[in-house]
C-alpha positions in Angstrom: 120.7 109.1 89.9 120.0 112.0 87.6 116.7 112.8 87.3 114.8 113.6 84.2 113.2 117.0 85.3 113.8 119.5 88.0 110.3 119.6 89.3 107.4 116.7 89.3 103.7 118.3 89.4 101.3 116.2 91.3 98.3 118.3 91.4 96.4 116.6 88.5 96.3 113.4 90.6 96.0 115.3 93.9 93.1 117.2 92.7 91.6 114.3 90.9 91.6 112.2 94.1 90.0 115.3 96.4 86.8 115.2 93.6 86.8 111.8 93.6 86.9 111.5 97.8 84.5 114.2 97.4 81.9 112.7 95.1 82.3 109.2 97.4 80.7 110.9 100.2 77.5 111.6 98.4 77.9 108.8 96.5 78.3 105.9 99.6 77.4 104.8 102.5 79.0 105.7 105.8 79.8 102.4 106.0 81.8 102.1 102.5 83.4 105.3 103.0 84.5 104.4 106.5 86.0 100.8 104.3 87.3 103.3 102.1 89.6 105.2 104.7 90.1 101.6 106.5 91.8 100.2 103.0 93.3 103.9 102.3 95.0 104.3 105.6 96.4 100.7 105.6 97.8 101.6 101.8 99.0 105.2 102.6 101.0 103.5 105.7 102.7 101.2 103.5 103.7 103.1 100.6 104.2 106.6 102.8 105.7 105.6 106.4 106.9 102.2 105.5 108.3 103.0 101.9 108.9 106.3 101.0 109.8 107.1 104.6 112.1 104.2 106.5 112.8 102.4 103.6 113.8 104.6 101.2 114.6 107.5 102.5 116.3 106.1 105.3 117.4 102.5 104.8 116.3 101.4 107.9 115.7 97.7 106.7 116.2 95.1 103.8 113.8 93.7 101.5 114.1 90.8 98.8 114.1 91.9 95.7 110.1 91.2 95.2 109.2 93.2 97.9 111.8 96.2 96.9 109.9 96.1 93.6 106.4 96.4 95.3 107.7 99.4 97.8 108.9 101.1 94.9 105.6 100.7 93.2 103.5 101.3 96.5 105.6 104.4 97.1 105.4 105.8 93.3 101.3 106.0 93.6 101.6 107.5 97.2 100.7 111.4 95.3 104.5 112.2 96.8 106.6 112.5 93.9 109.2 110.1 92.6 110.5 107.9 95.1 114.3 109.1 95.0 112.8 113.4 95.6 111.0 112.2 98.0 114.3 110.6 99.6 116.1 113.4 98.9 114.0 116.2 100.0 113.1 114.4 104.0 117.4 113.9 103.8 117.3 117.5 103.3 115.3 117.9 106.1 116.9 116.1 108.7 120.7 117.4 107.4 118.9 120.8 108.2 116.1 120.0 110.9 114.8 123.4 111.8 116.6 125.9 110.2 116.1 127.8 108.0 117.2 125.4 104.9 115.2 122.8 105.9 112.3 122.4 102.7 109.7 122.0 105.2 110.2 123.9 108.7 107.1 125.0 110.6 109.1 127.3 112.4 110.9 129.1 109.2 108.5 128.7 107.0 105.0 128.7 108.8 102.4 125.9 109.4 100.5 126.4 106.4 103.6 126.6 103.8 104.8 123.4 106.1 101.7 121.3 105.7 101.4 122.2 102.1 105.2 121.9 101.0 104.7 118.0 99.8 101.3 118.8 97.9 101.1 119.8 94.5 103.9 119.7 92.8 107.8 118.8 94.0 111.1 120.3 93.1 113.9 118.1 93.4 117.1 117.8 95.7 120.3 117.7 95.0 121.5 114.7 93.0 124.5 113.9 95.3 121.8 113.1 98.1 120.4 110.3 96.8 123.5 109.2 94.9 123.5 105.7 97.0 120.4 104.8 94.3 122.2 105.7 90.9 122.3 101.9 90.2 118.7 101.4 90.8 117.2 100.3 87.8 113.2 100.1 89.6 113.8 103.3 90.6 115.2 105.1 87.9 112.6 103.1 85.5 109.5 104.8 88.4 110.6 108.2 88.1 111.9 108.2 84.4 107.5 107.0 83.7 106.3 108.9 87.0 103.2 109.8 85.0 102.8 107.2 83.0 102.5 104.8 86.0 99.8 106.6 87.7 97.9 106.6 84.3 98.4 102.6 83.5 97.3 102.3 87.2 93.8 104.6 86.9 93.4 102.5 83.8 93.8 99.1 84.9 91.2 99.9 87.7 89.1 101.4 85.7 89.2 98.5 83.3 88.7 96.1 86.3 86.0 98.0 88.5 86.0 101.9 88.6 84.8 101.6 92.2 88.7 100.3 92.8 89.7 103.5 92.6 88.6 105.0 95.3 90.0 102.7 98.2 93.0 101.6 96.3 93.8 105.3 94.9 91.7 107.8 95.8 91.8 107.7 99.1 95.5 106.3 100.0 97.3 109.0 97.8 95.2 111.9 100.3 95.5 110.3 103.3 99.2 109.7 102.9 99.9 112.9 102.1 98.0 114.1 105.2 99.8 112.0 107.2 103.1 113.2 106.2 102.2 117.1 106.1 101.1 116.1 109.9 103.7 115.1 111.0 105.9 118.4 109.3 104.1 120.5 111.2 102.0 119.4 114.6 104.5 117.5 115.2 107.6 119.8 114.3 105.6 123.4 115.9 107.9 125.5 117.9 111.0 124.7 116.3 112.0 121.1 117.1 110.9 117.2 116.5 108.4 116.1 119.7 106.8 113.2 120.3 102.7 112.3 120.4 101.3 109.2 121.6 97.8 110.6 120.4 99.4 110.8 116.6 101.3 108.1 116.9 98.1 105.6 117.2 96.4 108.1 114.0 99.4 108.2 112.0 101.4 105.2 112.9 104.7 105.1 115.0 105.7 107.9 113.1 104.0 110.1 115.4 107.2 109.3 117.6 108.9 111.7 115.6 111.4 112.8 118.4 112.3 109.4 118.8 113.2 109.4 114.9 115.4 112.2 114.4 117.6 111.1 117.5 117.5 106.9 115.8 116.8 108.3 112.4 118.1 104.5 111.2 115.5 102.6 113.2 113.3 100.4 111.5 111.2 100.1 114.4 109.5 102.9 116.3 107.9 102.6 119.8 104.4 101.4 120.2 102.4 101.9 119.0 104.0 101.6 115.6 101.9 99.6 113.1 104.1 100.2 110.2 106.6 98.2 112.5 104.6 95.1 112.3 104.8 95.4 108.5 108.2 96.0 108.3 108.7 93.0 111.1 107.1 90.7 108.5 108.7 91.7 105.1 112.2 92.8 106.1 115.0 90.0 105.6 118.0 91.7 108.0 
């Protein structure tokens, strides 16, 4: 797949969301927000760890074409980029785990850089990496209107109940991004992938990350791996 541009800038939403998680806190009750993170963590796990992450990115399971359709929209409004440089960029980073090319190394590149590297905006990889999604037509269609997605989305929930927006975007798009900038760099300190039982019940089975990069094609992480049990009930191989 060719993509349209060479770098997708996510900070307008990104920075959008902080305010708006910002303004919910003096704005809600503890018990709301604490919904809030409830709804955003579920959401950030799906469109993050399950889509972005072992389904796309890796290929780890099958879908039916409905579901495909609602991972790719899940994954487009994660705040990660396009789903295909997304793919590309974590293929990049386990064909060079570590070193010095990898776009995201903790070791190379520091913690801060690390954590930060999939906020803001995102420069895509090499075509030839994601090449297996050329014939895509979701996917080329959600990163062709990247954008324009995000903005029909903020308007429909707008439209239906501007409160919406802060479970349903607000907060998933942050909390997914933490996630993933976690596990970069915690989990990736010192120079090689380890595991974290701790994590792995905060972030999902992904915090397992040792596990991964040796069974990078697993569906299913070790438990606890909540993800798993979503993928368990939508996957068709």
């Amino acid at each position: 797949m060719k993509l349209n541009k060479n770098t997708t800038y996510l900070w307008p939403f990104q920075v959008l969301s902080i305010i708006g998680i910002i303004y919910s806190v003096y704005a809600f009750s503890w018990q709301t927000i604490l919904l809030f993170v409830i709804v955003g963590h579920a959401l950030a796990c799906i469109g993050e760890l399950v889509g972005l992450h072992r389904y796309f990115a890796h290929g780890s399971f099958k879908v039916n074409q409905t579901w495909h359709i609602i991972l790719v929209m899940i994954s487009t409004l994660a705040l990660s980029g396009p789903v295909v440089a997304w793919a590309g960029i974590h293929r990049s980073h386990h064909r060079h785990s570590d070193n010095e090319t990898d776009p995201h190394s903790a070791l190379h590149k520091g913690l801060l850089v690390a954590f930060f590297a999939n906020w803001w905006y995102y420069k895509h990889t090499p075509p030839e990496l994601i090449s297996d999604y050329n014939n895509d037509p979701w996917l080329k269609f959600a990163c062709d209107y990247y954008y324009g997605i995000h903005l029909v989305y903020i308007l429909l929930l707008l439209i239906v109940n501007p409160y919406l927006l802060f479970p349903l975007y607000f907060y998933p798009g942050i909390i997914g991004t933490i996630l993933s900038s976690t596990i970069n760099t915690y989990l990736h300190r010192g120079g090689a992938a380890r595991n974290s039982t701790v994590l792995a019940w905060i972030i999902g089975g992904d915090g397992h990350h040792k596990f991964h990069h040796t069974n990078p094609g697993k569906a299913i992480f070790p438990y606890p791996d909540i993800p798993g049990i979503f993928i368990t009930l939508i996957r068709k191989d």
